[in-house]
N, C-alpha and C positions, 0 to 999 in steps of 0.2 A: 755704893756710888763712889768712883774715881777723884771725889773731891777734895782736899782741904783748904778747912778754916783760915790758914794759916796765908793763904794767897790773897785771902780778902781782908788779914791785920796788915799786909805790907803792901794792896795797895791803898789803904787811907792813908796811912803814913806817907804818900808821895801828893795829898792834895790834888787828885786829876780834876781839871774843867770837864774829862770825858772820859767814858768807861765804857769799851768792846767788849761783850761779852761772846764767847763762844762756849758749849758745851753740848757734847753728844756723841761727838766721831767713837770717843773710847766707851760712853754708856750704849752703843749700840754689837756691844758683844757680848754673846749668850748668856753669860756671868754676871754681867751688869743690868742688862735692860729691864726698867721697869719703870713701864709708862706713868704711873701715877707719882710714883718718887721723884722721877725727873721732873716734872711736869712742878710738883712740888718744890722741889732743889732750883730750880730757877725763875721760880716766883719769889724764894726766900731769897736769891742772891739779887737779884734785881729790888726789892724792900732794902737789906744791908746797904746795896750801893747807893737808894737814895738817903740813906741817912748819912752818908758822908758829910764830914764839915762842909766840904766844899761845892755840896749839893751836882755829881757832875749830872752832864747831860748821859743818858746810856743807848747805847745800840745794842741792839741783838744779831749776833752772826747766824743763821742758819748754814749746818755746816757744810761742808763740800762733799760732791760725791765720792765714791770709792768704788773703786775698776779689781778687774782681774787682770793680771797679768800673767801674759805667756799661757793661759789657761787655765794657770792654776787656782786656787781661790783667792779671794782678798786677803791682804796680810793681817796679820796677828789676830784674826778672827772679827774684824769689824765685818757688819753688817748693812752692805747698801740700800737693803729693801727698810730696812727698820728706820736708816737717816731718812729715806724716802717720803716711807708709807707714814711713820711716826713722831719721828725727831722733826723733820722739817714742818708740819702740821702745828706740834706743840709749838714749836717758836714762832711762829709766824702767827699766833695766835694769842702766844706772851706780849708778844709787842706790839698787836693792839688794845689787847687789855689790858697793857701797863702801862701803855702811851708811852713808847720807847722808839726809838729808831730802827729800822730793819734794813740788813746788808743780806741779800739772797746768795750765798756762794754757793749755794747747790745750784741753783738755774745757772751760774755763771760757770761753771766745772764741768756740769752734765753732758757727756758724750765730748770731754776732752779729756782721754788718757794720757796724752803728752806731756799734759802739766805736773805731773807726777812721778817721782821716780821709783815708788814702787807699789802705787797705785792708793795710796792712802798721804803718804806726804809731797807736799810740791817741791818742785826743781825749782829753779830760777824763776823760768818764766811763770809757773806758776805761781809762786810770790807775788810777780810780778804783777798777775793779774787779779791776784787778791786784793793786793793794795788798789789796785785803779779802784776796785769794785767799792772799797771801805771808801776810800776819797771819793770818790762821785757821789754816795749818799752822803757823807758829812758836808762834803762843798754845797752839795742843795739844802740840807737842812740847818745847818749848824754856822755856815759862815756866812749866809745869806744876813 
């Protein structure tokens, strides 16, 4: 698994009110993928994040999709059927059974290759529209 420890000693050290969590795009490559670890690895980091001093609030990102481009296959060996058929299922599954927030960026991505510049990370506008997506669910849930 693609992860370290070491990302979740530096963010308690910042005190967040709030913690996005994403993880999957890089465990959905041949190397990586394994449903039940994940599935595991982000049950444990979502427990971690709620024991923070500052007890944040958490969201789950479900992650975005991943395109071909020019025809070739997706970069660096990510797997769109796996964020699909697998990754998107487990998260969206974390976060009601952890009672978390969920940000869908796969729905919001899906059948938009333009937001990406080589069909796995965003351009601009993609950013762009990632953020809309994060703040419209924290504006409904979080600052209400």
């Amino acid at each position: 698994m693609p992860y370290r420890k070491s990302f979740l000693d530096a963010a308690r050290v910042t005190n967040p009110e709030i913690c996005i969590l994403m993880l999957g795009t890089n465990d959905s490559k041949p190397y990586n993928w394994n449903a039940v670890k994940y599935e595991e690895t982000l049950e444990r980091w979502i427990s971690e994040l709620r024991r923070f001093p500052s007890s944040p609030t958490i969201y789950l990102m479900a992650p975005p999709a991943a395109f071909h481009v020019e025809g070739k296959p997706v970069v660096y060996m990510i797997r769109d059927d796996i964020i699909r058929e697998e990754i998107y299922p487990i998260v969206k599954r974390q976060a009601q059974m952890c009672n978390t927030g969920f940000v869908d960026l796969y729905a919001a991505t899906e059948g938009h290759p333009e937001l990406f510049v080589d069909g796995v990370h965003p351009n601009k506008q993609g950013n762009q529209e990632i953020a809309r997506q994060i703040y419209a669910v924290i504006k409904e849930s979080y600052l209400q």
